[in-house]
RORO-845628 format. One record per residue: residue number from 1; y, x, z of N, C-alpha, C in turn. Coordinates in steps of 0.02 Angstrom, whole numbers, plus 50000, padded with zeros to 5 digits. Layout:
<rs>
- num,n.y,n.x,n.z,ca.y,ca.x,ca.z,c.y,c.x,c.z
- NUM,Y,X,Z,Y,X,Z,Y,X,Z
...
</rs>
This chain:
<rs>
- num,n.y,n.x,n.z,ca.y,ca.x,ca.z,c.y,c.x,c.z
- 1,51170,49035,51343,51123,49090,51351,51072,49092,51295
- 2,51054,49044,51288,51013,49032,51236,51016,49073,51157
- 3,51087,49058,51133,51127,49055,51093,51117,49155,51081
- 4,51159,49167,51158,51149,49259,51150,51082,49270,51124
- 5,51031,49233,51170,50968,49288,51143,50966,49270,51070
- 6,50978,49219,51057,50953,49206,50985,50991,49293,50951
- 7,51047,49271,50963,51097,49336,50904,51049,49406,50922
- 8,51036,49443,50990,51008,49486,50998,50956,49499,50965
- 9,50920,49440,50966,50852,49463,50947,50833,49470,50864
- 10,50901,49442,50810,50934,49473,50773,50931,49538,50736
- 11,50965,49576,50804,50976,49623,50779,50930,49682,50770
- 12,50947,49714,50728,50877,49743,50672,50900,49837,50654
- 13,50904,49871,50705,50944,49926,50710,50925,49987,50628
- 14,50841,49965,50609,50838,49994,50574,50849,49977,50501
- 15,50850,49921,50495,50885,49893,50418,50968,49891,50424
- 16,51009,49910,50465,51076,49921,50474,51083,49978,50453
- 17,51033,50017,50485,51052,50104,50466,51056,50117,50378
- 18,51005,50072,50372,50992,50067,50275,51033,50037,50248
- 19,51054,49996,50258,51115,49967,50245,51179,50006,50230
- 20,51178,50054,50282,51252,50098,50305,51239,50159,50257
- 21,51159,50169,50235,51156,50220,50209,51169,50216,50159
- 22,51141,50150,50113,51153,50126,50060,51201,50113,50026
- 23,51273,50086,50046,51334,50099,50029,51368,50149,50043
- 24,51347,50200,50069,51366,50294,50074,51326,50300,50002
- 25,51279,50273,49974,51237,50324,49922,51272,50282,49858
- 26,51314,50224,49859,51339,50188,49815,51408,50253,49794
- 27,51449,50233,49861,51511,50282,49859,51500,50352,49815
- 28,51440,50377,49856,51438,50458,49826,51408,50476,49737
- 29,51378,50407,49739,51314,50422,49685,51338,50344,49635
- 30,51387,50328,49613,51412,50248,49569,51358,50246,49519
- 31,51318,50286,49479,51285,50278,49424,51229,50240,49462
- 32,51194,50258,49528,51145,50215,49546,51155,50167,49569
- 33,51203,50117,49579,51228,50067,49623,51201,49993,49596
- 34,51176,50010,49531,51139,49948,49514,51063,49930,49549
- 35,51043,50004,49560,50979,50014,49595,50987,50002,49655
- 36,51039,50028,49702,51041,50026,49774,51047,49945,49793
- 37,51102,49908,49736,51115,49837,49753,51029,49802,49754
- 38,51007,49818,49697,50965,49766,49670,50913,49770,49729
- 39,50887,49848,49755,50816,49835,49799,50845,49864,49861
- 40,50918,49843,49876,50939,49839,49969,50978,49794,49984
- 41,51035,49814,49962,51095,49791,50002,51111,49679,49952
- 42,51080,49687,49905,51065,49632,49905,51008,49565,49945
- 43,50991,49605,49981,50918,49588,50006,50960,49572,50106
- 44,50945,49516,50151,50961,49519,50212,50904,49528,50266
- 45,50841,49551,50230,50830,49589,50298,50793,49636,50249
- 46,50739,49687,50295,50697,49748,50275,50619,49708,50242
- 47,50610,49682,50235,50544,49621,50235,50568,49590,50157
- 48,50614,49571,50148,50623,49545,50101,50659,49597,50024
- 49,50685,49663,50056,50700,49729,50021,50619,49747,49987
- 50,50592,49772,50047,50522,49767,50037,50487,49723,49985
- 51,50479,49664,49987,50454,49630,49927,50473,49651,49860
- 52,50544,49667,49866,50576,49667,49807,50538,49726,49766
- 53,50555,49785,49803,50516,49853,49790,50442,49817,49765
- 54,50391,49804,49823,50337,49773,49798,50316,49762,49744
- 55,50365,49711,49704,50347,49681,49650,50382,49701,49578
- 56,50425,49754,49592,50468,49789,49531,50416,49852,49540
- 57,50399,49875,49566,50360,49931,49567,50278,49907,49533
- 58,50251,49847,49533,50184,49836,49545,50178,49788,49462
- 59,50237,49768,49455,50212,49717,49402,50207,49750,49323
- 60,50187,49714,49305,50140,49735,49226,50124,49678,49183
- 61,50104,49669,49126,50104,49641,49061,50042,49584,49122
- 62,50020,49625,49144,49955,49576,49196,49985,49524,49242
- 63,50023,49535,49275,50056,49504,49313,50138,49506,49338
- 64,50152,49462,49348,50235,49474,49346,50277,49484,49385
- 65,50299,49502,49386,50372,49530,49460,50365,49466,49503
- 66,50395,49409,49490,50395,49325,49507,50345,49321,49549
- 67,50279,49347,49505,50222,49298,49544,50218,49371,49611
- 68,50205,49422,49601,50201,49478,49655,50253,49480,49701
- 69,50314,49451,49696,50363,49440,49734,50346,49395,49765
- 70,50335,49330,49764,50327,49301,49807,50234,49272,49845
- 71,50209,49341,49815,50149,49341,49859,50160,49408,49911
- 72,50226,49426,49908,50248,49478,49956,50281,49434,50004
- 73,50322,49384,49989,50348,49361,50040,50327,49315,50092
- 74,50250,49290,50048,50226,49270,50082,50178,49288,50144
- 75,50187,49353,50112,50130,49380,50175,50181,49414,50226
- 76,50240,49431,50237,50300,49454,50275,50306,49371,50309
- 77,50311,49322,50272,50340,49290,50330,50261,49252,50361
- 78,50199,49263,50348,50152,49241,50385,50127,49288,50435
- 79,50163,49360,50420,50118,49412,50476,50199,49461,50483
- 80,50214,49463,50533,50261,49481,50562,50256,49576,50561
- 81,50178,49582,50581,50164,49638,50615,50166,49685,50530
- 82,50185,49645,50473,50200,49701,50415,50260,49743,50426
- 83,50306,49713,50437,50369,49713,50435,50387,49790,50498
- 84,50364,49749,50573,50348,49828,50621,50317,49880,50590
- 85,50258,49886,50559,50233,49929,50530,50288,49970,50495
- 86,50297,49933,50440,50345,49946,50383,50403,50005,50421
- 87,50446,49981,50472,50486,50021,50520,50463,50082,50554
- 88,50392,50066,50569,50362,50131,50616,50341,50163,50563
- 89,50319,50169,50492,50302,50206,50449,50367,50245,50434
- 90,50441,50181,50412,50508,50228,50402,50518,50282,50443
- 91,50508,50277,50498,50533,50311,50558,50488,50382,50574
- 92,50443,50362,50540,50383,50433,50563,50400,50480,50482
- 93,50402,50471,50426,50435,50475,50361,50501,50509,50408
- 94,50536,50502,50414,50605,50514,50435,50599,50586,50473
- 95,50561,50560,50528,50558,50583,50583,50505,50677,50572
- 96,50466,50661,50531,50402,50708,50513,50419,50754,50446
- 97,50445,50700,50401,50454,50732,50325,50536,50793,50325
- 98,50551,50857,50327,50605,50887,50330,50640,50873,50248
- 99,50585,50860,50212,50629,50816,50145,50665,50758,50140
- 100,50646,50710,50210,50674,50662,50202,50762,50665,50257
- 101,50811,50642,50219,50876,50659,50279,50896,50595,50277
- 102,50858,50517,50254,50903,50469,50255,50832,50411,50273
- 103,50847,50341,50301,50799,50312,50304,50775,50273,50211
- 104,50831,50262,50184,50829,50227,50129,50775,50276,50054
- 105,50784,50340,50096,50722,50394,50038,50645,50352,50009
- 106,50616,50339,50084,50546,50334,50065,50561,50261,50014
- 107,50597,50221,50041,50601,50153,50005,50627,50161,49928
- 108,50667,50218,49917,50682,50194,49860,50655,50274,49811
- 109,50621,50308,49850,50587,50360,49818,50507,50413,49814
- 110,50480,50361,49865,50445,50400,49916,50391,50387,49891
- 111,50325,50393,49861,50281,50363,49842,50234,50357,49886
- 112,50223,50378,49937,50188,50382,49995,50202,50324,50035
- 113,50255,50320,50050,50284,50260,50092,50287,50197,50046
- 114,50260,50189,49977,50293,50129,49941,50225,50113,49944
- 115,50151,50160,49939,50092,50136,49915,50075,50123,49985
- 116,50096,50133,50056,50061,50111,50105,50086,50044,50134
- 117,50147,50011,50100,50169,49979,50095,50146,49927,50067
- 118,50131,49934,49993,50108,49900,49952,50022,49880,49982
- 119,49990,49945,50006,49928,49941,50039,49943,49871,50086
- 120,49967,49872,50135,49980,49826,50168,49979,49721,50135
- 121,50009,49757,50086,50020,49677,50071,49957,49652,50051
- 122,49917,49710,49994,49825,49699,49991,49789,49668,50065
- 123,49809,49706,50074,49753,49715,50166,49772,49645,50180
- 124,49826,49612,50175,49842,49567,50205,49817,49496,50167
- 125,49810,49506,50105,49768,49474,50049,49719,49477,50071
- 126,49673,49535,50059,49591,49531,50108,49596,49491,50151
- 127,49625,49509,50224,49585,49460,50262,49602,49392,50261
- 128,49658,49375,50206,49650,49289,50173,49605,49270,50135
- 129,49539,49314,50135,49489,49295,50109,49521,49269,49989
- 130,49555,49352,49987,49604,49337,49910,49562,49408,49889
- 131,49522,49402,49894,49475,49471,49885,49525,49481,49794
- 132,49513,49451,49750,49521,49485,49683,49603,49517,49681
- 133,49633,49463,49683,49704,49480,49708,49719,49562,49742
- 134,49694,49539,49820,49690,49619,49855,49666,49682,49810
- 135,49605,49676,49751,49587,49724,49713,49639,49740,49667
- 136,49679,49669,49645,49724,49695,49566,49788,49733,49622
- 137,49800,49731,49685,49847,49775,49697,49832,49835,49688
- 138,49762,49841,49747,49735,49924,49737,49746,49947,49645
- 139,49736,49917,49625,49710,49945,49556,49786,49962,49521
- 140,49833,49914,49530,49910,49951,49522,49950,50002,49571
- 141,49930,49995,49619,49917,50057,49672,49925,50136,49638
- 142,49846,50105,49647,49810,50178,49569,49833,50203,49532
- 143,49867,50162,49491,49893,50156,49457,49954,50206,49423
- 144,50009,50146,49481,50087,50169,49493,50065,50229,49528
- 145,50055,50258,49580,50065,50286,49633,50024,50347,49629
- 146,49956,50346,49592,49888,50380,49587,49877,50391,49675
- 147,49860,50333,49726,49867,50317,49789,49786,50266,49785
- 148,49757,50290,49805,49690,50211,49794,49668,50216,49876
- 149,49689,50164,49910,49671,50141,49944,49626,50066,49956
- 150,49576,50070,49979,49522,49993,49970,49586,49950,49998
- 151,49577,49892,49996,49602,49835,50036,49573,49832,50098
- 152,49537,49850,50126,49505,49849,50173,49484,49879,50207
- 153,49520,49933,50218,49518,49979,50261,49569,49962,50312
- 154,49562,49992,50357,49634,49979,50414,49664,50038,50437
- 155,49723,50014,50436,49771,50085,50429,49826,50069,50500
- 156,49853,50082,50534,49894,50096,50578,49955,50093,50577
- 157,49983,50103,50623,50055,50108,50594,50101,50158,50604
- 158,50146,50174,50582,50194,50252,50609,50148,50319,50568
- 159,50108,50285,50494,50082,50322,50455,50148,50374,50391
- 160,50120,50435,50381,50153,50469,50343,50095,50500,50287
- 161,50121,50478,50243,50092,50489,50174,50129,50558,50132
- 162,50129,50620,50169,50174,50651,50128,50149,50691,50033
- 163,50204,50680,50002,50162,50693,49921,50136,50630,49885
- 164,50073,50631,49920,50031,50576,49906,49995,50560,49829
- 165,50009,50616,49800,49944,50606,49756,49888,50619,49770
- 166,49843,50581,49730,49776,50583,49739,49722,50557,49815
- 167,49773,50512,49846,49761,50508,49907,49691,50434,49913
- 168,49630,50462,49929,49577,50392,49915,49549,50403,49980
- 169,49554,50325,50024,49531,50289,50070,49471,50230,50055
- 170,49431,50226,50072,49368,50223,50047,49373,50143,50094
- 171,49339,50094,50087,49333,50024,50089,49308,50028,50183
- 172,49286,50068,50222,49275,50051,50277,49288,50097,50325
- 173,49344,50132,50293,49402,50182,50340,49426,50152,50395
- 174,49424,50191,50430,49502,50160,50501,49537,50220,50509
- 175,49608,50218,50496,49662,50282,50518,49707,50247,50579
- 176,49705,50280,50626,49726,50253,50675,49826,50242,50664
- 177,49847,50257,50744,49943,50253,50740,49936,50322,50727
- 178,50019,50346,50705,50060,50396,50720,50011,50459,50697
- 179,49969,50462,50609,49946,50505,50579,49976,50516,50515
- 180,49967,50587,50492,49977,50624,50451,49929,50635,50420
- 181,49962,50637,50327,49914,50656,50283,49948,50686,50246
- 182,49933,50751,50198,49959,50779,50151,49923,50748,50081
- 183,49957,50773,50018,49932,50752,49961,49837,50748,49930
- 184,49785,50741,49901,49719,50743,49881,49691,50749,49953
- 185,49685,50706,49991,49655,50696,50034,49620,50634,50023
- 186,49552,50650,50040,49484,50584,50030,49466,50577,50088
- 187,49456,50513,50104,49419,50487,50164,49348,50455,50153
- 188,49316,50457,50113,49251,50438,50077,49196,50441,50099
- 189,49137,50393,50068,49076,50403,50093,49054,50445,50059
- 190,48982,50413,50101,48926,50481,50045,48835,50422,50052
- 191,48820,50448,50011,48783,50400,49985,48807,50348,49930
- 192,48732,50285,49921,48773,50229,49919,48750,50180,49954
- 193,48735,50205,50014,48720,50139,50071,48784,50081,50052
- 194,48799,50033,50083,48850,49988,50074,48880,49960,50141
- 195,48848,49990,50194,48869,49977,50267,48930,50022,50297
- 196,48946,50029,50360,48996,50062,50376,48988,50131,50346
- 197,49032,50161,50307,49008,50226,50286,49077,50253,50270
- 198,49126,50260,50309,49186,50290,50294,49211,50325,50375
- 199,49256,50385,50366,49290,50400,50416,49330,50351,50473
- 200,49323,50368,50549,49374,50348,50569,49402,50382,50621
- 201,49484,50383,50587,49529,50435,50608,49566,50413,50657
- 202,49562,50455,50721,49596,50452,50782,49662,50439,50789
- 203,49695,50424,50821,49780,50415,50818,49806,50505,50841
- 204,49858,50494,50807,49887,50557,50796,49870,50639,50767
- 205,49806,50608,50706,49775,50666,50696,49822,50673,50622
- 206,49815,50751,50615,49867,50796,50544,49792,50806,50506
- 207,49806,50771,50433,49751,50800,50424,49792,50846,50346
- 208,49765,50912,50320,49798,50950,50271,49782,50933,50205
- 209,49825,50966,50172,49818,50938,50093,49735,50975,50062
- 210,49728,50910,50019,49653,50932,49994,49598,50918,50029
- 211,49605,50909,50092,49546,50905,50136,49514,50826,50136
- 212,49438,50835,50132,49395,50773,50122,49368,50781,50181
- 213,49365,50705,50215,49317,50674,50265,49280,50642,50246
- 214,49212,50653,50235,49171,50620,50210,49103,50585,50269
- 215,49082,50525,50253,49027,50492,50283,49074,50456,50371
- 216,49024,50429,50386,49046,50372,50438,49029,50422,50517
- 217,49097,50462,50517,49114,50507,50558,49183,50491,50616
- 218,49189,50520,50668,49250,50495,50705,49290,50553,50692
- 219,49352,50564,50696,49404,50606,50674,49441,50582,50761
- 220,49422,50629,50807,49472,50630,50880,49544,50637,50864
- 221,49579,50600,50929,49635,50584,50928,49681,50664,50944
- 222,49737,50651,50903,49766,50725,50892,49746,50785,50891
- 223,49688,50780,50843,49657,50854,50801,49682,50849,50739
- 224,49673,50920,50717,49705,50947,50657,49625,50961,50591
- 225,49655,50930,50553,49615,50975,50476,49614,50996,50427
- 226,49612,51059,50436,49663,51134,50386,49651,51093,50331
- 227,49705,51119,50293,49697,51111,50212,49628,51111,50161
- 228,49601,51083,50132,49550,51111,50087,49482,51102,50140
- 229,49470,51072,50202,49433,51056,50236,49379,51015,50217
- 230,49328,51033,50214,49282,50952,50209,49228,50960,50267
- 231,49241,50902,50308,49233,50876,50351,49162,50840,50364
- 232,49110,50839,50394,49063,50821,50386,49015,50794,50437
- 233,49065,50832,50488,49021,50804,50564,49095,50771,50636
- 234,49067,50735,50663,49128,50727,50703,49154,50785,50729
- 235,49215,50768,50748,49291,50805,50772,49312,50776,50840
- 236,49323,50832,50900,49325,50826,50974,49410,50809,50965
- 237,49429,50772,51014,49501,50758,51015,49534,50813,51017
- 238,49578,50829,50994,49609,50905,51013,49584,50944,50993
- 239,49573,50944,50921,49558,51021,50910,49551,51034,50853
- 240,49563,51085,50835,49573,51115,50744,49501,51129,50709
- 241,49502,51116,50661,49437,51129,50609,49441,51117,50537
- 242,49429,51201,50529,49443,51212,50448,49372,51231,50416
- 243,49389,51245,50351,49314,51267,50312,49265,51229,50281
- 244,49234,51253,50230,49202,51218,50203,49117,51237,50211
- 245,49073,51214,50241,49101,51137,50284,49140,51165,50335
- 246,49171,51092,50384,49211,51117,50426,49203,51120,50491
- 247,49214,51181,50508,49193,51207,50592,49273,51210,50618
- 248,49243,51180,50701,49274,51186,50755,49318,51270,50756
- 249,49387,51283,50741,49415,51343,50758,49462,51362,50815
- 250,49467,51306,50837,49515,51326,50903,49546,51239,50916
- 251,49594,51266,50969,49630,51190,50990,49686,51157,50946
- 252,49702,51119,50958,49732,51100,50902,49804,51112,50910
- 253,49829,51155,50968,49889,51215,50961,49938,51144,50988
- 254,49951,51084,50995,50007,51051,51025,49984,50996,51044
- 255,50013,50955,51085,49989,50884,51100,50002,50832,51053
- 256,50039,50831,50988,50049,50778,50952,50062,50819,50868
- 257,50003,50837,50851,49992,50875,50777,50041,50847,50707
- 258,50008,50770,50716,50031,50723,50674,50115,50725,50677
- 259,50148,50741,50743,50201,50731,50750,50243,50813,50728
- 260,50209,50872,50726,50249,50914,50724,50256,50940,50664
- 261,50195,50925,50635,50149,50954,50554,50154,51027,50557
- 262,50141,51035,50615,50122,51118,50617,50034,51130,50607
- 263,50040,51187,50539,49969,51176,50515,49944,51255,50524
- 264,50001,51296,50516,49966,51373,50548,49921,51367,50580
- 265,49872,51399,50563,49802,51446,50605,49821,51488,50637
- 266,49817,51500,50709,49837,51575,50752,49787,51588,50763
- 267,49784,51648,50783,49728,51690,50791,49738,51697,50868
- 268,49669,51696,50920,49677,51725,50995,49698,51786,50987
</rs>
Protein backbone atom coordinates (compact mmCIF):
# COMPACT_ATOMS: atom_id res chain seq x y z
CA UNK A 1 0.00 0.00 0.00
CA UNK A 2 2.57 2.07 0.79
CA UNK A 3 4.36 1.56 -2.39
CA UNK A 4 0.83 2.70 -4.45
CA UNK A 5 0.65 5.90 -2.68
CA UNK A 6 4.11 6.58 -3.20
CA UNK A 7 3.58 6.13 -7.36
CA UNK A 8 0.24 8.24 -7.06
CA UNK A 9 1.38 10.90 -5.42
CA UNK A 10 3.85 11.02 -8.41
CA UNK A 11 1.77 11.71 -10.62
CA UNK A 12 1.87 15.24 -11.97
CA UNK A 13 -1.13 15.61 -14.55
CA UNK A 14 0.09 18.96 -15.52
CA UNK A 15 3.75 18.44 -16.55
CA UNK A 16 2.44 15.26 -18.61
CA UNK A 17 0.17 17.42 -20.57
CA UNK A 18 3.59 19.47 -21.44
CA UNK A 19 5.28 16.80 -22.05
CA UNK A 20 2.60 15.41 -24.63
CA UNK A 21 2.50 18.82 -25.94
CA UNK A 22 5.98 19.11 -26.37
CA UNK A 23 6.70 16.20 -28.57
CA UNK A 24 3.46 17.20 -30.79
CA UNK A 25 5.43 20.67 -31.21
CA UNK A 26 8.79 18.59 -31.96
CA UNK A 27 6.81 16.40 -34.69
CA UNK A 28 5.03 19.48 -36.24
CA UNK A 29 7.71 22.18 -35.82
CA UNK A 30 11.68 19.88 -36.19
CA UNK A 31 13.56 23.26 -36.55
CA UNK A 32 12.59 23.98 -32.80
CA UNK A 33 13.32 20.67 -31.24
CA UNK A 34 16.57 21.79 -29.91
CA UNK A 35 14.58 24.34 -27.89
CA UNK A 36 11.68 22.11 -26.88
CA UNK A 37 14.41 19.32 -25.75
CA UNK A 38 16.68 21.66 -23.98
CA UNK A 39 13.91 23.71 -21.63
CA UNK A 40 11.22 20.49 -21.35
CA UNK A 41 11.26 17.31 -22.32
CA UNK A 42 14.83 17.02 -21.11
CA UNK A 43 13.95 18.17 -17.74
CA UNK A 44 11.73 15.28 -15.24
CA UNK A 45 9.56 17.37 -13.57
CA UNK A 46 7.91 21.17 -14.09
CA UNK A 47 10.25 22.70 -11.16
CA UNK A 48 13.23 21.76 -12.65
CA UNK A 49 11.99 22.86 -16.61
CA UNK A 50 11.34 25.94 -14.73
CA UNK A 51 14.84 26.56 -13.46
CA UNK A 52 16.10 25.88 -16.65
CA UNK A 53 13.96 28.72 -18.31
CA UNK A 54 14.98 30.76 -15.10
CA UNK A 55 18.42 30.86 -15.71
CA UNK A 56 18.74 30.85 -19.73
CA UNK A 57 16.40 33.62 -19.71
CA UNK A 58 18.07 35.70 -16.69
CA UNK A 59 21.77 35.24 -17.16
CA UNK A 60 24.24 37.88 -18.36
CA UNK A 61 27.98 38.82 -18.56
CA UNK A 62 26.85 39.55 -14.56
CA UNK A 63 25.98 36.38 -13.67
CA UNK A 64 25.77 33.00 -15.14
CA UNK A 65 23.25 30.47 -16.26
CA UNK A 66 25.20 27.82 -13.60
CA UNK A 67 25.09 30.04 -10.80
CA UNK A 68 21.07 31.22 -11.49
CA UNK A 69 20.30 27.68 -12.16
CA UNK A 70 21.02 26.39 -9.30
CA UNK A 71 19.80 29.21 -7.06
CA UNK A 72 16.48 28.19 -8.85
CA UNK A 73 16.70 24.85 -7.78
CA UNK A 74 17.32 25.62 -4.78
CA UNK A 75 14.52 27.48 -3.94
CA UNK A 76 11.95 24.71 -5.80
CA UNK A 77 13.25 22.10 -3.76
CA UNK A 78 13.15 24.22 -0.31
CA UNK A 79 9.56 25.68 -0.97
CA UNK A 80 7.28 23.41 -2.61
CA UNK A 81 4.47 26.03 -2.72
CA UNK A 82 6.67 27.57 -6.03
CA UNK A 83 6.11 24.82 -8.00
CA UNK A 84 1.82 24.83 -7.14
CA UNK A 85 1.92 28.30 -7.91
CA UNK A 86 3.85 27.82 -11.02
CA UNK A 87 0.73 25.23 -12.15
CA UNK A 88 -2.08 27.51 -10.94
CA UNK A 89 -0.52 30.45 -12.89
CA UNK A 90 -0.20 27.74 -16.13
CA UNK A 91 -3.65 26.93 -15.77
CA UNK A 92 -5.24 30.44 -15.34
CA UNK A 93 -2.77 31.53 -18.62
CA UNK A 94 -4.48 28.63 -20.35
CA UNK A 95 -7.60 28.90 -19.02
CA UNK A 96 -8.09 33.10 -19.36
CA UNK A 97 -5.60 33.93 -22.27
CA UNK A 98 -7.76 32.95 -25.88
CA UNK A 99 -4.05 33.30 -27.30
CA UNK A 100 -2.94 30.70 -25.41
CA UNK A 101 -4.15 26.87 -26.99
CA UNK A 102 -1.32 24.84 -25.33
CA UNK A 103 0.04 24.63 -21.69
CA UNK A 104 3.77 24.68 -22.92
CA UNK A 105 3.03 28.64 -24.57
CA UNK A 106 3.49 30.69 -21.44
CA UNK A 107 6.75 28.55 -20.60
CA UNK A 108 8.36 28.77 -23.61
CA UNK A 109 6.87 32.16 -24.88
CA UNK A 110 4.95 34.05 -22.58
CA UNK A 111 6.64 36.87 -20.95
CA UNK A 112 4.13 37.37 -18.41
CA UNK A 113 4.19 33.96 -17.10
CA UNK A 114 8.19 33.73 -17.26
CA UNK A 115 8.59 37.18 -15.20
CA UNK A 116 6.05 36.00 -12.51
CA UNK A 117 7.89 33.11 -12.35
CA UNK A 118 11.11 34.42 -12.19
CA UNK A 119 9.34 37.02 -9.58
CA UNK A 120 8.88 34.13 -7.48
CA UNK A 121 12.26 32.81 -7.24
CA UNK A 122 13.30 36.74 -5.99
CA UNK A 123 10.47 36.70 -3.43
CA UNK A 124 11.78 33.59 -2.35
CA UNK A 125 15.38 35.08 -2.00
CA UNK A 126 13.84 37.98 0.09
CA UNK A 127 12.43 36.25 2.63
CA UNK A 128 15.99 34.28 2.93
CA UNK A 129 16.96 37.38 4.13
CA UNK A 130 19.37 37.45 0.12
CA UNK A 131 18.04 40.97 -0.17
CA UNK A 132 20.91 41.90 -3.05
CA UNK A 133 20.50 38.75 -4.93
CA UNK A 134 16.45 39.16 -4.85
CA UNK A 135 17.28 42.87 -6.36
CA UNK A 136 19.83 41.54 -9.24
CA UNK A 137 16.75 39.33 -10.28
CA UNK A 138 14.23 42.21 -10.26
CA UNK A 139 16.71 44.18 -12.13
CA UNK A 140 17.05 41.34 -14.99
CA UNK A 141 13.40 41.07 -14.73
CA UNK A 142 13.41 44.70 -15.97
CA UNK A 143 15.36 44.02 -17.90
CA UNK A 144 14.55 40.79 -20.01
CA UNK A 145 10.91 41.18 -19.65
CA UNK A 146 10.46 45.23 -19.11
CA UNK A 147 8.25 43.44 -15.96
CA UNK A 148 9.65 45.22 -12.51
CA UNK A 149 8.31 43.71 -9.86
CA UNK A 150 9.92 44.49 -6.03
CA UNK A 151 10.94 41.22 -4.41
CA UNK A 152 8.74 41.86 -1.95
CA UNK A 153 5.70 42.20 -2.71
CA UNK A 154 3.33 39.21 -2.48
CA UNK A 155 1.65 37.92 -5.24
CA UNK A 156 -0.82 34.92 -5.28
CA UNK A 157 -1.30 32.34 -7.19
CA UNK A 158 -3.47 31.38 -10.43
CA UNK A 159 -2.02 35.00 -11.53
CA UNK A 160 -2.27 36.10 -15.33
CA UNK A 161 0.05 38.54 -16.62
CA UNK A 162 -1.41 39.11 -20.03
CA UNK A 163 1.19 41.28 -22.59
CA UNK A 164 3.01 42.37 -19.77
CA UNK A 165 4.93 45.18 -20.66
CA UNK A 166 5.57 47.77 -18.53
CA UNK A 167 4.01 46.02 -15.69
CA UNK A 168 5.51 47.80 -12.00
CA UNK A 169 4.55 46.38 -8.57
CA UNK A 170 5.83 48.52 -6.07
CA UNK A 171 7.82 46.88 -2.82
CA UNK A 172 4.64 46.63 -0.45
CA UNK A 173 1.92 45.37 -2.88
CA UNK A 174 -0.28 42.34 -2.10
CA UNK A 175 -2.22 40.82 -5.30
CA UNK A 176 -4.25 38.33 -4.06
CA UNK A 177 -5.34 34.38 -5.99
CA UNK A 178 -6.97 34.03 -9.33
CA UNK A 179 -6.19 37.94 -10.73
CA UNK A 180 -5.84 39.53 -13.88
CA UNK A 181 -3.67 42.13 -15.28
CA UNK A 182 -3.33 43.57 -18.70
CA UNK A 183 -0.07 45.19 -20.07
CA UNK A 184 1.36 49.10 -18.23
CA UNK A 185 -0.30 48.51 -15.27
CA UNK A 186 1.31 50.21 -11.92
CA UNK A 187 0.58 49.32 -8.57
CA UNK A 188 2.63 52.19 -6.87
CA UNK A 189 2.93 54.51 -4.17
CA UNK A 190 2.72 58.00 -3.80
CA UNK A 191 4.76 59.98 -1.75
CA UNK A 192 7.99 59.02 -0.30
CA UNK A 193 6.91 57.86 3.03
CA UNK A 194 8.75 54.35 3.28
CA UNK A 195 5.98 52.48 5.23
CA UNK A 196 3.14 50.42 3.85
CA UNK A 197 2.36 52.46 0.80
CA UNK A 198 1.30 50.17 -2.03
CA UNK A 199 -2.02 48.62 -3.29
CA UNK A 200 -3.70 45.63 -2.05
CA UNK A 201 -5.51 43.70 -4.54
CA UNK A 202 -8.41 41.47 -3.71
CA UNK A 203 -8.56 37.91 -5.10
CA UNK A 204 -10.12 37.72 -8.32
CA UNK A 205 -9.99 41.28 -9.32
CA UNK A 206 -9.44 42.21 -13.59
CA UNK A 207 -7.62 45.00 -13.51
CA UNK A 208 -7.28 46.82 -17.49
CA UNK A 209 -4.45 47.76 -19.48
CA UNK A 210 -2.79 51.09 -18.47
CA UNK A 211 -4.52 51.45 -15.35
CA UNK A 212 -2.52 52.71 -12.10
CA UNK A 213 -3.34 51.93 -8.47
CA UNK A 214 -1.72 54.16 -6.65
CA UNK A 215 -1.07 54.70 -2.61
CA UNK A 216 -1.87 52.08 0.23
CA UNK A 217 -5.48 51.36 -0.91
CA UNK A 218 -7.62 47.97 -0.85
CA UNK A 219 -8.69 46.80 -4.36
CA UNK A 220 -12.14 44.38 -3.27
CA UNK A 221 -12.35 40.97 -4.19
CA UNK A 222 -13.73 40.50 -7.83
CA UNK A 223 -13.97 44.14 -9.01
CA UNK A 224 -13.03 45.35 -12.22
CA UNK A 225 -10.62 48.43 -13.39
CA UNK A 226 -11.36 49.85 -16.82
CA UNK A 227 -8.44 50.40 -18.80
CA UNK A 228 -6.47 53.69 -18.36
CA UNK A 229 -7.95 53.91 -14.70
CA UNK A 230 -6.11 55.54 -11.93
CA UNK A 231 -7.23 54.51 -8.93
CA UNK A 232 -6.96 56.45 -5.84
CA UNK A 233 -9.42 55.60 -3.24
CA UNK A 234 -10.55 52.10 -2.14
CA UNK A 235 -12.71 49.73 -4.31
CA UNK A 236 -16.06 47.84 -2.82
CA UNK A 237 -15.87 44.10 -3.70
CA UNK A 238 -17.81 43.78 -6.77
CA UNK A 239 -17.75 46.47 -8.63
CA UNK A 240 -16.47 48.37 -11.68
CA UNK A 241 -14.55 51.70 -11.65
CA UNK A 242 -13.21 53.61 -14.42
CA UNK A 243 -11.79 57.21 -14.96
CA UNK A 244 -9.45 59.37 -14.18
CA UNK A 245 -9.56 59.59 -11.14
CA UNK A 246 -11.50 56.58 -10.72
CA UNK A 247 -15.18 56.44 -9.80
CA UNK A 248 -17.43 53.72 -8.80
CA UNK A 249 -19.59 52.93 -12.32
CA UNK A 250 -21.61 50.08 -11.79
CA UNK A 251 -21.21 46.30 -10.64
CA UNK A 252 -18.75 44.49 -11.75
CA UNK A 253 -21.24 42.63 -14.38
CA UNK A 254 -20.10 38.72 -13.19
CA UNK A 255 -19.06 36.87 -10.21
CA UNK A 256 -15.46 36.04 -11.24
CA UNK A 257 -14.05 39.19 -13.55
CA UNK A 258 -10.53 37.91 -13.33
CA UNK A 259 -11.88 34.72 -14.67
CA UNK A 260 -13.91 35.88 -17.70
CA UNK A 261 -11.80 39.12 -18.77
CA UNK A 262 -14.88 40.63 -19.72
CA UNK A 263 -14.02 44.37 -19.64
CA UNK A 264 -17.09 46.04 -21.59
CA UNK A 265 -18.82 48.91 -19.86
CA UNK A 266 -22.74 48.45 -20.24
CA UNK A 267 -24.80 50.96 -19.87
CA UNK A 268 -28.30 50.56 -17.49
Amino acid sequence: MAETKRKVAKLDPVWSRICDEAEAAVRDEPLLGGLVHSSLLHHPTLERALAYRFSLKLASGEMSEQILREIADEAHADDPALGQAARADLVAVFDRDPACHRFLQPILFFKGFQAVAAYRIAHWLWMKGRLDMAYFVQMRCSEVFGVDIHPAARIGKGVMIDHAHSIVIGETAVVGDNVSMLHSVTLGGTGKEEEDRHPKIGDGVLIGAGAKVLGNIKIGANSRIAAGSVVLHDVPCCKTVAGVPARIVGDAGCPQPAVTMDQILRED
